[in-house]
C-alpha positions as CSV (number, residue, x, y, z in Angstrom):
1,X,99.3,158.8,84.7
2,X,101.2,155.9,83.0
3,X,103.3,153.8,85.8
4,X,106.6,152.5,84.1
5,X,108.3,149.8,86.0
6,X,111.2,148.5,85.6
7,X,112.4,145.1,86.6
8,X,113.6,141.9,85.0
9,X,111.2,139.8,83.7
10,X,111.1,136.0,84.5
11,X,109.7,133.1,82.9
12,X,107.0,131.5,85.2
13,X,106.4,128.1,83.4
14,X,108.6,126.2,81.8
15,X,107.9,122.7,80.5
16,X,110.3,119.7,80.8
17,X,110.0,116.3,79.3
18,X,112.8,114.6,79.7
19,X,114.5,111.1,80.8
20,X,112.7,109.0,77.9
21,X,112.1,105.1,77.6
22,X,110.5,103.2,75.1
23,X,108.3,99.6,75.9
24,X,110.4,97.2,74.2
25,X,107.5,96.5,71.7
26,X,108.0,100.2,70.4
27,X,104.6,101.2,71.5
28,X,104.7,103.0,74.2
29,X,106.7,106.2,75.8
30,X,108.0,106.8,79.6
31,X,109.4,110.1,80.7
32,X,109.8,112.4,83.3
33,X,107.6,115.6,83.2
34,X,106.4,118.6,85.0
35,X,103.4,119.5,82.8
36,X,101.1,118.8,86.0
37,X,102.8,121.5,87.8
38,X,105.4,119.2,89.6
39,X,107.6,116.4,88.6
40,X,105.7,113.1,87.7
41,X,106.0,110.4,85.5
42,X,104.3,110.2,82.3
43,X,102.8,108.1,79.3
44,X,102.2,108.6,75.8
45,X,102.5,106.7,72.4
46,X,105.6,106.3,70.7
47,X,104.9,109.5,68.6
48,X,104.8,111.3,71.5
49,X,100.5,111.2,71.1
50,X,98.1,111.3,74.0
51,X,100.3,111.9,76.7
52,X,99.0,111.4,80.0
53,X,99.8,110.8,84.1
54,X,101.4,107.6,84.8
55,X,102.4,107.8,88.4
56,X,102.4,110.8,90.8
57,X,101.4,110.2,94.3
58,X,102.8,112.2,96.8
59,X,101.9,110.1,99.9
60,X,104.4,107.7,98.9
61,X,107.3,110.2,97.9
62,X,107.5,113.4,95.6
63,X,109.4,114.3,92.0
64,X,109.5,110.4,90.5
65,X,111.6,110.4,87.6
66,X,113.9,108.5,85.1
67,X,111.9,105.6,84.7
68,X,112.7,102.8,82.7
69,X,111.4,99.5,81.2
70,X,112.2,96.0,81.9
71,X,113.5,94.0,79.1
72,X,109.9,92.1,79.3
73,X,108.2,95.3,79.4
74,X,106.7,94.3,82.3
75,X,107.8,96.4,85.1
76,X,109.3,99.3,85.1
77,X,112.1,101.0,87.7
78,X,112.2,104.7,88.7
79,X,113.8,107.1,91.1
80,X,112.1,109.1,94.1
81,X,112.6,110.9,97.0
82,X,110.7,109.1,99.5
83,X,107.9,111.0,101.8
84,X,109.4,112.0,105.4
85,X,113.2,112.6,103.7
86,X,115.3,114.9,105.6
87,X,118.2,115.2,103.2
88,X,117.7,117.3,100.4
89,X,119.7,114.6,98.0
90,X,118.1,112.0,99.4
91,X,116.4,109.7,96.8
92,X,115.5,105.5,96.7
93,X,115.3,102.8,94.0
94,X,111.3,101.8,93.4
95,X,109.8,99.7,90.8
96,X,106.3,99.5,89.4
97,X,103.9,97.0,87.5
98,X,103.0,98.4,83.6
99,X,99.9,98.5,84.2
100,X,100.4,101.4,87.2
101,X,100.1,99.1,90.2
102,X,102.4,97.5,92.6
103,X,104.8,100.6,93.8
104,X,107.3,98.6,95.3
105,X,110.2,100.5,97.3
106,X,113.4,98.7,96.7
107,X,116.0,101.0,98.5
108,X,115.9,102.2,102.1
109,X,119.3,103.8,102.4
110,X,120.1,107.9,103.4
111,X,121.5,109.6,100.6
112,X,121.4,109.3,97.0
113,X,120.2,106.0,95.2
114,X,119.3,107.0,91.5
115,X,119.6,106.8,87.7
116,X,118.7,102.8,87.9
117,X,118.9,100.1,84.4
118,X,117.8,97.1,84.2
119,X,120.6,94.5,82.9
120,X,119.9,93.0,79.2
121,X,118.5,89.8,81.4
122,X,116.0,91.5,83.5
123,X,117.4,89.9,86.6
124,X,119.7,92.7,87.9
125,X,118.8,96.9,88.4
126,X,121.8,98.5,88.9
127,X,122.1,101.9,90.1
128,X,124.4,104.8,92.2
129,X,124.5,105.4,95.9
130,X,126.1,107.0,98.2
131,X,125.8,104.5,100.6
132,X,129.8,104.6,101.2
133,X,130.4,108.2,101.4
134,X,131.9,109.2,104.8
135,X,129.8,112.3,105.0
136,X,126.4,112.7,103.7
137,X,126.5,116.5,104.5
138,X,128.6,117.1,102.3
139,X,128.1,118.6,98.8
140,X,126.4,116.2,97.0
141,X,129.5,116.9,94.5
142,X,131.9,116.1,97.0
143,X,130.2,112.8,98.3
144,X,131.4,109.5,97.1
145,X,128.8,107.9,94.9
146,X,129.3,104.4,93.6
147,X,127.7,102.1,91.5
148,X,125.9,99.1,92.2
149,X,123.5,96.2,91.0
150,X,120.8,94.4,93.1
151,X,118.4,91.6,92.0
152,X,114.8,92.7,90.9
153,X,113.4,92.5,94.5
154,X,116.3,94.4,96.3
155,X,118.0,91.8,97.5
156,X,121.6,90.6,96.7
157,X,123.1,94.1,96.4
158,X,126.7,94.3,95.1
159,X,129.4,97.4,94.7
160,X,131.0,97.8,91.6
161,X,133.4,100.8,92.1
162,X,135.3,102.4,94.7
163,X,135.4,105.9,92.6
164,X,135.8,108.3,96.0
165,X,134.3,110.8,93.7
166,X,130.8,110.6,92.1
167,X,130.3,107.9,89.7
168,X,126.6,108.2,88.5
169,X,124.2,106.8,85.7
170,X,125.3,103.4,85.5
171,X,124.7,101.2,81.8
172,X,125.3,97.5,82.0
173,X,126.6,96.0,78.7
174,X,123.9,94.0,76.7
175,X,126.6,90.6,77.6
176,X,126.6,91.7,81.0
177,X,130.6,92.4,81.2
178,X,130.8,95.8,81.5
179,X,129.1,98.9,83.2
180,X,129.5,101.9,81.5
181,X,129.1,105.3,83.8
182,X,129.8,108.8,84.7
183,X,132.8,109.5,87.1
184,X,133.9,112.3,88.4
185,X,138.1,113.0,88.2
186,X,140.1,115.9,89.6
187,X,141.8,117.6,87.0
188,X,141.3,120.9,85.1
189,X,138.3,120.7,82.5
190,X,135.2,122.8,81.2
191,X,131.9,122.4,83.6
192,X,128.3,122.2,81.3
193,X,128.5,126.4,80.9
194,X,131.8,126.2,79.5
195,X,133.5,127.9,82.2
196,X,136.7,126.8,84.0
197,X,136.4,123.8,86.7
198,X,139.0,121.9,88.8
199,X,136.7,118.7,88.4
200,X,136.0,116.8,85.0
201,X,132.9,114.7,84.2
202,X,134.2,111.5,82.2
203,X,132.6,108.5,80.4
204,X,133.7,105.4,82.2
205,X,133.3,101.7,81.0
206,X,134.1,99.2,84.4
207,X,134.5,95.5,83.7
208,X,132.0,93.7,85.9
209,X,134.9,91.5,87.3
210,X,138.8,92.4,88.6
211,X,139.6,94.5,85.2
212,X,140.6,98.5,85.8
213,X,138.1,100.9,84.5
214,X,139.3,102.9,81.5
215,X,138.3,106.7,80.9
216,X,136.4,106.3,77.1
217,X,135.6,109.6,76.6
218,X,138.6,111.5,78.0
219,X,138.0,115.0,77.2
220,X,138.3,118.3,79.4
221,X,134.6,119.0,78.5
222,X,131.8,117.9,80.2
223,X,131.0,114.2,79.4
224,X,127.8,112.2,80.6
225,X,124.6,110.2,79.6
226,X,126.3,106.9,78.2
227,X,123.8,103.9,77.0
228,X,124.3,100.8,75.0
229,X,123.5,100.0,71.5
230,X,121.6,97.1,72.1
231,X,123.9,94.6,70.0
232,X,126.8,95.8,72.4
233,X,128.5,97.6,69.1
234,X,128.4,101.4,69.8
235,X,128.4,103.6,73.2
236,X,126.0,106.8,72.7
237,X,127.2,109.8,75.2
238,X,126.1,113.7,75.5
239,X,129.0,116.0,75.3
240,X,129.6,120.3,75.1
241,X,132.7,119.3,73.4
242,X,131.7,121.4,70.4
243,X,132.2,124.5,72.8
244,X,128.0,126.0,73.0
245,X,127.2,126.9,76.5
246,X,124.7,124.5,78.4
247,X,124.6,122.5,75.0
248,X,125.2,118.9,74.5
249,X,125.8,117.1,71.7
250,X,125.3,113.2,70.9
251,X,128.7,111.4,70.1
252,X,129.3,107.4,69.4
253,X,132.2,105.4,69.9
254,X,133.1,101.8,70.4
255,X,133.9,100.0,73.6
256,X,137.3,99.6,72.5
257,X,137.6,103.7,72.1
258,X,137.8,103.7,68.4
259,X,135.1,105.2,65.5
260,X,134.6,109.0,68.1
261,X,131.6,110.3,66.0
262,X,128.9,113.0,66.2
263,X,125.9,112.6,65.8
264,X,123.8,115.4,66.6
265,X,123.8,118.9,65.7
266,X,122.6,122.4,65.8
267,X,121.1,125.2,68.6
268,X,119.1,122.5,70.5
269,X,121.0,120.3,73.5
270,X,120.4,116.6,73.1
271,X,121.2,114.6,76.2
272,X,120.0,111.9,77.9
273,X,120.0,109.2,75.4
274,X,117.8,105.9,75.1
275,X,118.4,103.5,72.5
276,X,114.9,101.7,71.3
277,X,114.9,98.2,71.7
278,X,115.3,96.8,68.2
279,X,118.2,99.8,67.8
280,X,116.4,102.0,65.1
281,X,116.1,104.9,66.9
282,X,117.2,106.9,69.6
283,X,114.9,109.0,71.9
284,X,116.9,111.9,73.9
285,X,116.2,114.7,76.0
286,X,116.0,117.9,73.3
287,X,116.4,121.3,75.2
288,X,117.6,124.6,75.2
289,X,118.8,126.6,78.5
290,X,118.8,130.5,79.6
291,X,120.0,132.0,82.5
292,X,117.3,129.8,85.1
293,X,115.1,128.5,82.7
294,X,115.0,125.0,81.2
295,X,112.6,124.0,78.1
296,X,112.9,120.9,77.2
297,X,111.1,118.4,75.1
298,X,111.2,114.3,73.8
299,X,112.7,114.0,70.7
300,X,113.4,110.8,68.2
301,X,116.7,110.5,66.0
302,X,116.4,107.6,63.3
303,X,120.1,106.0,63.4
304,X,120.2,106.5,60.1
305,X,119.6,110.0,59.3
306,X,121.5,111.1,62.5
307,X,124.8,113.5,61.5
């Protein structure tokens, strides 16, 4: 007797790459990935060849990710939730040696502390935290996340916004002015599945000293990612702007606001930008999204053919 069931099939893998860094000689490639099973931090070359496990150890904390290279090349800083955390958003600052060794945890705060960059000098990481937020059990949405900077060992930490909202993924300028970022603003907007939201996710640039912050993208869709050029000319942010569901797009603009560009196109979402370090290219996150399932992989745009 044939047996016909009916039920709704579900994807049971589901690859992600994503959160890439280039070495600043160009040879080698950082990113987040889950290929093992669980999230881990990986290594290949920068064609994306002989990828392999860079760090994963459990003991110390679980799902490492968005790593990112020192200006020397020499160290690199990533985010992880530290073993023994209670709080489900719960996450700290670590760095770790090139060569694998030297895990060093540089936060020790509850809550959030993620998304860390090195400044253009090497001397500061600066990151978000939730450090400030009156209530860490809230809705991580409803928390207030700032942004701030520490020296390389964890010491000398400084705040750099008082958003009362959730200001995330913080960019220091290559002349150490500015920090771009994402903030959080209450009016009405589109959230990342185009749908209506009372909340709208903004690209910020914050002086570094008593200046306001101004809102560079300023746009009702859903706005986030920002990074540097490395000569300080253009800003490089992900926006759905272009009105796909769960798709982002790259767009450039100057610090001043002027020149709004795209520069990406097409069925795939490209997010997560990471300029290389001589400026050529531009490795993002390339993915596409359905219902619960995420694919995504590395991909590399040469500035010059992007469109």
């Amino acid at each position: 007797m044939l047996l016909t069931i009916m039920a709704t099939v579900t994807a049971l893998t589901a690859v992600t790459d994503s959160y890439p860094s280039l070495s600043p000689d160009g040879q080698q490639l950082l990113f987040r990935s889950n290929r093992s099973g669980r999230g881990a931090i990986w290594i290949a070359k920068a064609d994306g060849s002989e990828p392999r496990p860079f760090y994963d150890d459990p003991l110390a904390g679980t799902e490492p990710g968005t790593p990112v290279w020192s200006p020397d090349g020499r160290t690199i800083v990533f985010g992880m939730t530290p073993t023994g955390a209670t709080d489900v958003n719960e996450s700290d600052v670590y760095t770790i040696k090139a060569d694998g060794t030297g895990v060093k945890r540089l936060t020790k705060t509850a809550g959030d502390d993620s998304h860390p960059h090195w400044s253009a000098d090497g001397k500061r990481i600066f990151f978000n935290s939730a450090r400030a937020t009156p209530d860490l059990k809230a809705d991580w949405g409803r928390q207030w996340i700032d942004i701030y900077s520490m020296a390389a060992d964890g010491s000398d930490v400084r705040r750099h916004s008082d958003c009362r909202s959730v200001c995330t993924y913080p960019s220091p300028s290559p002349d150490g002015r500015h920090v771009l970022h994402r903030r959080v603003i209450a009016r009405s907007a589109r959230n990342w599945e185009q749908g209506s939201a009372e909340r709208d996710s903004e690209v910020f640039l914050t002086p570094l000293d008593d200046g306001a912050p101004r809102n560079l993208s300023n746009s009702p869709a859903y706005d986030g990612w920002p990074t540097w050029t490395p000569d300080g000319q253009w800003i490089i942010f992900a926006s759905n702007r272009d009105g796909a569901v769960a798709t982002g797009q790259l767009y450039r603009i100057r610090p001043d606001g002027s020149g709004l560009s795209r520069m990406t196109e097409g069925g795939y979402s490209h997010t997560q930008p990471s300029v290389s370090a001589g400026g050529q290219a531009v490795y993002v996150y390339r993915s596409t999204e359905a219902g619960n399932t995420e694919i995504g992989q590395i991909a590399r745009i040469d500035l010059g053919e992007a469109k």
